[in-house]
C-alpha positions as a Markdown table, in Angstrom:
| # | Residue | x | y | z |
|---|---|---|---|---|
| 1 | Unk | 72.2 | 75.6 | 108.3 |
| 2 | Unk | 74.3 | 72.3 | 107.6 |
| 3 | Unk | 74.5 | 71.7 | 111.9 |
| 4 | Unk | 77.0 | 68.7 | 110.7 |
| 5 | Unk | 79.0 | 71.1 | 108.6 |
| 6 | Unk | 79.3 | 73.5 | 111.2 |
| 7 | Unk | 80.1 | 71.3 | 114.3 |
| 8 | Unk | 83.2 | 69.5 | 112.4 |
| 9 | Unk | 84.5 | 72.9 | 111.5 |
| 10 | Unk | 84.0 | 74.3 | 115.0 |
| 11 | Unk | 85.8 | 71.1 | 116.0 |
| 12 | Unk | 89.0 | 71.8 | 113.1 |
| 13 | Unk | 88.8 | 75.5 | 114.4 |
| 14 | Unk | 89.0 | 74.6 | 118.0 |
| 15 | Unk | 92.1 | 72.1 | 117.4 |
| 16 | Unk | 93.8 | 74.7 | 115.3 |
| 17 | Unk | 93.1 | 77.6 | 117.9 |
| 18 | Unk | 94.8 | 75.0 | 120.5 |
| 19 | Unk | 98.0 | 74.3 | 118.4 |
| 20 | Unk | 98.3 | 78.2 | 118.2 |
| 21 | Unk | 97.8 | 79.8 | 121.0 |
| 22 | Unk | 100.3 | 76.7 | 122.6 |
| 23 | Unk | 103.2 | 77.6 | 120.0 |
| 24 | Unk | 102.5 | 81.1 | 120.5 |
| 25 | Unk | 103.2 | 80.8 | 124.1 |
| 26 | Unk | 106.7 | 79.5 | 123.9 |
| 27 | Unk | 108.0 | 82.2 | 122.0 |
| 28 | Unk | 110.6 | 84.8 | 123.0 |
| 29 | Unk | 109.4 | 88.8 | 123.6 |
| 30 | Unk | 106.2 | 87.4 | 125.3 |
| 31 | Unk | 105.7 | 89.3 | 128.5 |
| 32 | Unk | 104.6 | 86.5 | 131.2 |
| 33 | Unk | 100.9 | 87.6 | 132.0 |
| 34 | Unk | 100.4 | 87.1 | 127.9 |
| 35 | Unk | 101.9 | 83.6 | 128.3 |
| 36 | Unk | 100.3 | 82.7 | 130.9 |
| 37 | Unk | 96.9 | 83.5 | 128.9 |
| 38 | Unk | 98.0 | 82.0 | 125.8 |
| 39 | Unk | 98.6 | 78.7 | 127.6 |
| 40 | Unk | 95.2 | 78.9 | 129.1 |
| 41 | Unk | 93.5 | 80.1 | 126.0 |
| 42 | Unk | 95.5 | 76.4 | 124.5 |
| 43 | Unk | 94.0 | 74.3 | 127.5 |
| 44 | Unk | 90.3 | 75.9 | 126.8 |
| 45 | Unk | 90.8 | 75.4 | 123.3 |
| 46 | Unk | 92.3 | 72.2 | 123.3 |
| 47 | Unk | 89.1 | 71.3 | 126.1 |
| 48 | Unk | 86.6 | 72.2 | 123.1 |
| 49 | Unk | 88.1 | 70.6 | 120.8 |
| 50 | Unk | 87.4 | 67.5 | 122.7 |
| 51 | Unk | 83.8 | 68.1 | 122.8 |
| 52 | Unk | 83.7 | 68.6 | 119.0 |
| 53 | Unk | 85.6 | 65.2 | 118.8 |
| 54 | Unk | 82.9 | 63.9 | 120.7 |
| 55 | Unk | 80.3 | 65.1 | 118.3 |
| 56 | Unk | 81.4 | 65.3 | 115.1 |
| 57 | Unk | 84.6 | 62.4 | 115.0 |
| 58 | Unk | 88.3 | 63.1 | 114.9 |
| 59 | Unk | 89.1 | 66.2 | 112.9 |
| 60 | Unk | 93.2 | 67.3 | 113.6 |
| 61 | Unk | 94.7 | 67.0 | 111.0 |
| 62 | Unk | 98.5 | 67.9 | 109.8 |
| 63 | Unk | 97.5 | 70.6 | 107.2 |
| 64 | Unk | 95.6 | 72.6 | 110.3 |
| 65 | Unk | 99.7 | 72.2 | 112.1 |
| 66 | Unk | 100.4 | 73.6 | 108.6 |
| 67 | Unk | 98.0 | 76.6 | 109.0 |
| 68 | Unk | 99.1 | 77.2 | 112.4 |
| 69 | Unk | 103.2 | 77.6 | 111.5 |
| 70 | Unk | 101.1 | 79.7 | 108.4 |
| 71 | Unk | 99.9 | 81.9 | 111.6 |
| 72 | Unk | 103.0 | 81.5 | 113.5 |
| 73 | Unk | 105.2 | 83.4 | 110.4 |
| 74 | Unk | 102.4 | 86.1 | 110.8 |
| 75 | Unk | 103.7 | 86.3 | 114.3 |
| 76 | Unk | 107.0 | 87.1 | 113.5 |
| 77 | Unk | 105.7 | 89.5 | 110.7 |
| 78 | Unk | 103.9 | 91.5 | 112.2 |
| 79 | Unk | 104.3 | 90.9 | 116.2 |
| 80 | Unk | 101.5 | 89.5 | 118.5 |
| 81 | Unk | 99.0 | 92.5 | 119.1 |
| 82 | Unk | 98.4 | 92.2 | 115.1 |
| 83 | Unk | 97.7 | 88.5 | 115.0 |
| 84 | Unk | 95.7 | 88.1 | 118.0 |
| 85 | Unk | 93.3 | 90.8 | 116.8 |
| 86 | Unk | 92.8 | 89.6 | 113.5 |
| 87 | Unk | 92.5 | 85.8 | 115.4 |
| 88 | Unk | 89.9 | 87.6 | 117.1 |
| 89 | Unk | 87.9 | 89.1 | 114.7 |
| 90 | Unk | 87.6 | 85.8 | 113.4 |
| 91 | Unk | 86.5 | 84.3 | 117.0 |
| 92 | Unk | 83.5 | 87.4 | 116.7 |
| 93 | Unk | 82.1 | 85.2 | 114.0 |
| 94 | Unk | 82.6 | 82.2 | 115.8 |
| 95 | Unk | 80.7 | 82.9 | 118.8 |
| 96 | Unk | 78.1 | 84.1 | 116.5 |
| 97 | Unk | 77.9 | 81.0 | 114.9 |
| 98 | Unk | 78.0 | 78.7 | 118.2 |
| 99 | Unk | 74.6 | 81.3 | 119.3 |
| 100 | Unk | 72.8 | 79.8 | 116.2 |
| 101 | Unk | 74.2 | 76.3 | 116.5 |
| 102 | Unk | 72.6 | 76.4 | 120.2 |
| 103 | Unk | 69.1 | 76.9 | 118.6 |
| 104 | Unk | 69.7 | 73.8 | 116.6 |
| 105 | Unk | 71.5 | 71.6 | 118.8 |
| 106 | Unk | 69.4 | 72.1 | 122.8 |
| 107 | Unk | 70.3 | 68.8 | 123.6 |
| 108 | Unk | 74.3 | 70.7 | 123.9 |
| 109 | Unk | 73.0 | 74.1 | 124.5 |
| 110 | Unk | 74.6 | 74.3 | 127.8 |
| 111 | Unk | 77.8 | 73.1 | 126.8 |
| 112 | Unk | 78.3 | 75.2 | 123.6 |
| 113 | Unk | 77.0 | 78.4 | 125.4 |
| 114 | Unk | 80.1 | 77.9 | 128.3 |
| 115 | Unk | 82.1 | 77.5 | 124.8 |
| 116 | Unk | 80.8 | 81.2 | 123.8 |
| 117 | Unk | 81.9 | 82.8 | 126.7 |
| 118 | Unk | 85.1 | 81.2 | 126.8 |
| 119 | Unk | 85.8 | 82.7 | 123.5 |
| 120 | Unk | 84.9 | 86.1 | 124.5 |
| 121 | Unk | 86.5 | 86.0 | 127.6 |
| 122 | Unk | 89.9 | 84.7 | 125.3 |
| 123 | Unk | 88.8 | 88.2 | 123.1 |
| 124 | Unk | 89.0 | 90.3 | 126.5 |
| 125 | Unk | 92.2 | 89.3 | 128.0 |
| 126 | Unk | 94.1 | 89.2 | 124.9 |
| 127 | Unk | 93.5 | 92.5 | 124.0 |
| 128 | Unk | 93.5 | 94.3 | 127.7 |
| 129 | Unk | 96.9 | 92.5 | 128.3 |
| 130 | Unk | 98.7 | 93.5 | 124.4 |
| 131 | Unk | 101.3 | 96.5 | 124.9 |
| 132 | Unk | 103.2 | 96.7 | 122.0 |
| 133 | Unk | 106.0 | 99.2 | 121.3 |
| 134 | Unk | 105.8 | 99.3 | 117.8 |
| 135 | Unk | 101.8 | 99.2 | 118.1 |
| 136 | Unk | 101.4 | 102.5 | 120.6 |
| 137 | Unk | 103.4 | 104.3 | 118.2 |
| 138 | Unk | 101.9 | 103.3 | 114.9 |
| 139 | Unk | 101.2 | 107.0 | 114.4 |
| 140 | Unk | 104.8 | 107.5 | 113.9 |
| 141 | Unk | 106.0 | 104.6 | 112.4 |
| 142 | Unk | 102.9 | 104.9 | 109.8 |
| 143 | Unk | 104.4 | 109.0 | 109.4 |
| 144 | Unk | 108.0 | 107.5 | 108.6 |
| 145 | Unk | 107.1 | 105.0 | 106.2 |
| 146 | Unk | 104.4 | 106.4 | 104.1 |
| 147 | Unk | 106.4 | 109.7 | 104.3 |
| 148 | Unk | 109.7 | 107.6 | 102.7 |
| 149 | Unk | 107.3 | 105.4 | 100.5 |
| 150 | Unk | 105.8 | 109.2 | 98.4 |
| 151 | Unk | 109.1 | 111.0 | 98.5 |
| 152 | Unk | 111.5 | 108.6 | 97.4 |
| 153 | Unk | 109.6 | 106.7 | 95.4 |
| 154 | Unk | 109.1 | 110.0 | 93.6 |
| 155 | Unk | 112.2 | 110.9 | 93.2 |
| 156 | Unk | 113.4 | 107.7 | 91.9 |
| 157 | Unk | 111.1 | 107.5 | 89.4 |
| 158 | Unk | 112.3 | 111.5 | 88.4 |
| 159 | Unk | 116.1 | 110.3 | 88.4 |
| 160 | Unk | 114.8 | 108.3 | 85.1 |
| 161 | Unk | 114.7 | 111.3 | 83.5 |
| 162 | Unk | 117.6 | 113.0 | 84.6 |
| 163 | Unk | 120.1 | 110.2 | 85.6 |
| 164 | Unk | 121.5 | 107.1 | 83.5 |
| 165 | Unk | 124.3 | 105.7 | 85.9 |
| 166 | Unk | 122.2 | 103.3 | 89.0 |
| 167 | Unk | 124.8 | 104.0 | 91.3 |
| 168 | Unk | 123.8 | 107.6 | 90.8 |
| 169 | Unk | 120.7 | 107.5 | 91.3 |
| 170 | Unk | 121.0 | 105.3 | 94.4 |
| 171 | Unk | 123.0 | 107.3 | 96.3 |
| 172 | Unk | 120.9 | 111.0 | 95.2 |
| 173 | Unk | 117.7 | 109.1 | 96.8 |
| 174 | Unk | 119.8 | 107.0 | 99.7 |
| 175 | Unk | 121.3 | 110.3 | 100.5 |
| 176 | Unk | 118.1 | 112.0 | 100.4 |
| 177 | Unk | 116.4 | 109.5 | 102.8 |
| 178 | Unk | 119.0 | 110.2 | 105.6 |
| 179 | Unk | 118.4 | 113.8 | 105.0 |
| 180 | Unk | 114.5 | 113.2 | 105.2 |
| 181 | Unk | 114.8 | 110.6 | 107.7 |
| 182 | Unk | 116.3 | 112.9 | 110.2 |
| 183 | Unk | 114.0 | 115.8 | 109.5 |
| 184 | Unk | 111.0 | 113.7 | 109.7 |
| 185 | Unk | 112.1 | 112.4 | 113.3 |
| 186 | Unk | 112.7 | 116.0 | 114.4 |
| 187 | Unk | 109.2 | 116.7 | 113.1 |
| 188 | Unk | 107.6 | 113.5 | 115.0 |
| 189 | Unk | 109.3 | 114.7 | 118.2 |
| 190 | Unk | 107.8 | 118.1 | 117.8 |
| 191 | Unk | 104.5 | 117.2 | 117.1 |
| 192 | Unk | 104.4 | 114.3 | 119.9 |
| 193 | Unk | 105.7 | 116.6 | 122.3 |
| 194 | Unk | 103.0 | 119.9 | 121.2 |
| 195 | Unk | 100.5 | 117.0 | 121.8 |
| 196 | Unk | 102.0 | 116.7 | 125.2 |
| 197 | Unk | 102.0 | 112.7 | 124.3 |
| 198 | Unk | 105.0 | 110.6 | 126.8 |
| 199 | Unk | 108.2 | 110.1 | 125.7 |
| 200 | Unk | 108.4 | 112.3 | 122.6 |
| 201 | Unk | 111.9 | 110.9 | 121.8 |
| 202 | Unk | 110.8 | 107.7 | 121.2 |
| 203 | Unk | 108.0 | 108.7 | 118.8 |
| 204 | Unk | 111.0 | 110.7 | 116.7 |
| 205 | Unk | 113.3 | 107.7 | 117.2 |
| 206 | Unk | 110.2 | 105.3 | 115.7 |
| 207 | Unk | 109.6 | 107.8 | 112.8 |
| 208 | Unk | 113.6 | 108.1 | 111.9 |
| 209 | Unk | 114.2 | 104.1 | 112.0 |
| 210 | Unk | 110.7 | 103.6 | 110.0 |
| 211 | Unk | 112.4 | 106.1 | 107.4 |
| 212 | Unk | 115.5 | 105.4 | 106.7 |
| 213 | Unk | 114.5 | 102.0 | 106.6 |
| 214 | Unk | 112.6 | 102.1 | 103.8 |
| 215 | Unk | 115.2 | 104.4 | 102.2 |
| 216 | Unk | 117.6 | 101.8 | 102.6 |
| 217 | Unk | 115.4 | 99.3 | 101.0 |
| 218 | Unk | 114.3 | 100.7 | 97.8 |
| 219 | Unk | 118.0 | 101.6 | 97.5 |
| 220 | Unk | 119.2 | 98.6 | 97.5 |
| 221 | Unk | 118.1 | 98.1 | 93.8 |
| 222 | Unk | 120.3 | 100.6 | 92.8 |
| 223 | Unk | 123.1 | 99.5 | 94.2 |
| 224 | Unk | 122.6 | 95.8 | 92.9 |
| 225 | Unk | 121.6 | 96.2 | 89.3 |
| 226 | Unk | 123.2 | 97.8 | 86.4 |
| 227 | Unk | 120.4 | 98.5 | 84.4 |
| 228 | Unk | 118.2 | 101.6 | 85.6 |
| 229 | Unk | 114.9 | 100.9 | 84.6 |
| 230 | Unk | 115.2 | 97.0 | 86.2 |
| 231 | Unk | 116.2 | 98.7 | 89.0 |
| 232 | Unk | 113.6 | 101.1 | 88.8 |
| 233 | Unk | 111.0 | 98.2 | 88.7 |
| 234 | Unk | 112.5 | 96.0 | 90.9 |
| 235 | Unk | 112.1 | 99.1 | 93.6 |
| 236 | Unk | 108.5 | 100.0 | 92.7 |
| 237 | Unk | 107.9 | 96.1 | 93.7 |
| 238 | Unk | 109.3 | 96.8 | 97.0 |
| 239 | Unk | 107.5 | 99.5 | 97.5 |
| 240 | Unk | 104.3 | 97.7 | 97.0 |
| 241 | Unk | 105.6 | 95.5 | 99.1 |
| 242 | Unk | 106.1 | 97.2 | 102.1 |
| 243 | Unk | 102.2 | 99.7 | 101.3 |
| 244 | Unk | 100.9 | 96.0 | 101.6 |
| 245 | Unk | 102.4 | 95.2 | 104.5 |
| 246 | Unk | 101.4 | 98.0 | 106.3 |
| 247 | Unk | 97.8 | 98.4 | 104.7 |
| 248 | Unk | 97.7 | 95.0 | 106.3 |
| 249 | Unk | 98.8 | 96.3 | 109.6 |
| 250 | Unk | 97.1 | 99.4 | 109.9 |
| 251 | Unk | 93.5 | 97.4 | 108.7 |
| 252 | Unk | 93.7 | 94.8 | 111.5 |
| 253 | Unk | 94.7 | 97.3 | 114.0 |
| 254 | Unk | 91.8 | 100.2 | 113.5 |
| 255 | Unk | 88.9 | 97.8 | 112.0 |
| 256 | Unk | 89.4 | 99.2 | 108.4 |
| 257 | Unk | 88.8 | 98.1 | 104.8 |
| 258 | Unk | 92.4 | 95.8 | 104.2 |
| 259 | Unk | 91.5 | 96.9 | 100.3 |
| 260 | Unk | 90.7 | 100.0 | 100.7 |
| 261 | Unk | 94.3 | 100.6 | 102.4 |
| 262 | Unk | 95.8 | 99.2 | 99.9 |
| 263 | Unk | 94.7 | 101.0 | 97.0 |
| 264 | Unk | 94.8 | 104.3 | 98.0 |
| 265 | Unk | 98.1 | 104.4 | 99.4 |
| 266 | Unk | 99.1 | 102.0 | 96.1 |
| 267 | Unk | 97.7 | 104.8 | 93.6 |
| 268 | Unk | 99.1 | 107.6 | 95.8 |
| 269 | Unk | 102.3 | 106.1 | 94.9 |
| 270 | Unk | 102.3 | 105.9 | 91.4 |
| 271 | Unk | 100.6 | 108.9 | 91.2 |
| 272 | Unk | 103.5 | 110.9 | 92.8 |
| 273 | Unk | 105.9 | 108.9 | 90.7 |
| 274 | Unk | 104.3 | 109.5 | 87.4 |
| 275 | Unk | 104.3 | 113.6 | 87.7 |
| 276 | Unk | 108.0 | 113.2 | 89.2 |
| 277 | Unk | 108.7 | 111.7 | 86.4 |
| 278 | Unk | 107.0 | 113.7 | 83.5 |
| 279 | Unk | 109.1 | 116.6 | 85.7 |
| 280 | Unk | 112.0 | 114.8 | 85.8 |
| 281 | Unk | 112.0 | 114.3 | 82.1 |
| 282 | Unk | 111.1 | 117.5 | 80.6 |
| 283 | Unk | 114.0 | 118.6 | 83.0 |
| 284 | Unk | 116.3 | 117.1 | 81.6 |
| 285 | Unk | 115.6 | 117.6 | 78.1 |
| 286 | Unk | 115.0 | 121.2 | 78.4 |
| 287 | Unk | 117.8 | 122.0 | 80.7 |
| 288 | Unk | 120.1 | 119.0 | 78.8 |
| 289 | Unk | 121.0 | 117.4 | 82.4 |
| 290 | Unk | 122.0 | 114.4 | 82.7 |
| 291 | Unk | 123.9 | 113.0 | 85.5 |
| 292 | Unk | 126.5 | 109.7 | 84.7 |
């Protein structure tokens, strides 16, 4: 173990934790019990930084500033509950490390053991005081979205087969989407309220939005670009777009393989797409449709 190493990037970690949590804090949508932590998380943070400084030297820098408005887009992306839990499965490590850098370092042990329990006490009150709409119904905007992502994508990649006018094609799968969206919300707001789960109607409105969102999106292709099978690619980016996004999302939030998320829910895509499409082509071949 490098102990130098360790203590100037405990020091850089500390100071970018600080500039964080403090720009985190002055952001709108925060409820005021998770500002009121965040700016006491900064002030600890901020306090260990000092120490490191003492140790190791100066060790802000602009490019940590830079990492933290990185963070800060993260934020935005995918709302606080998300960021804070990855932050924190991060911090996990961290106090791991400060245990061993005790062993190494008595002459601070007492000091960098307060620093531990700061961190897990930062670990505690961030995640007891996280309520999140979009994050206690996950289950339903996770139904919507992969739900859209298999069935449109599908029949996009069919309409190759059968259609030869974009426009066409956009509005068959954009019209489709509204039909499926609204089904799919009915179906959420059965199933949440069979599970006897609060406020069924806002597990179906969760599932709808989440739908015909995405229909909307891989859409818009269509309705852009003249040529089908740039539109056709051009959609199948966006929908890898949006299984990374939520691979991403999903991961942080129930401790799972980020990778692993991504992959199957990637080759469940193209999967679907290439039998909807072998179907959509012998179709129209056989049955001579083609739709202008």
């Amino acid at each position: 173990m490098d102990v130098g190493k360790i203590v100037r990037e405990m020091c850089r970690d500390e100071y970018f934790s600080h500039y964080l949590y403090k720009s985190l804090a002055k952001k709108l949508f925060i409820s005021s019990s998770m500002r009121s932590a965040l700016e006491k998380a900064a002030e600890d943070e901020y306090r260990h930084y000092l120490f490191w400084k003492g140790v190791a030297g100066e060790c802000s820098s602009t490019l940590l500033k830079l990492k933290a408005l990185f963070y800060t887009a993260l934020f935005y992306l995918f709302g606080l509950t998300v960021l804070l839990k990855y932050l924190e499965s991060k911090e996990k490590v961290a106090t791991e490390v400060y245990r061993e850098l005790a062993k190494k370092r008595p002459d601070i042990e007492d000091v960098i053991e307060r620093i531990a329990v700061d961190e897990e006490r930062h670990e505690s009150v961030f995640l007891s005081g996280l309520d999140e709409g979009r994050v206690r119904y996950i289950g339903s905007i996770t139904l919507g979205i992969s739900d859209a992502l298999v069935e449109l994508t599908g029949i996009y990649t069919g309409s190759l087969g059968a259609f030869e006018s974009t426009l066409s094609a956009g509005l068959a799968g954009f019209l489709a989407g509204i039909a499926a969206s609204i089904s799919m919300g009915i179906a959420s707001y059965a199933q949440a309220k069979n599970e006897g789960r609060a406020r069924p109607g806002l597990a179906a409105l969760y599932t709808f939005l989440a739908y015909i969102a995405v229909a909307l999106l891989l859409a818009l292709p269509y309705f852009i670009i003249s040529s089908l099978l740039a539109a056709f690619i051009v959609m199948l980016i966006l929908a890898v777009t949006v299984v990374a996004y939520m691979a991403f999302y999903v991961a942080v939030l129930q401790n799972r393989s980020y990778l692993r998320e991504f992959i199957e829910a990637t080759l469940l895509i193209f999967g679907v797409s290439i039998l909807l499409y072998t179907i959509g082509l012998v179709l129209g071949n056989v049955l001579g449709v083609k739709v202008y």
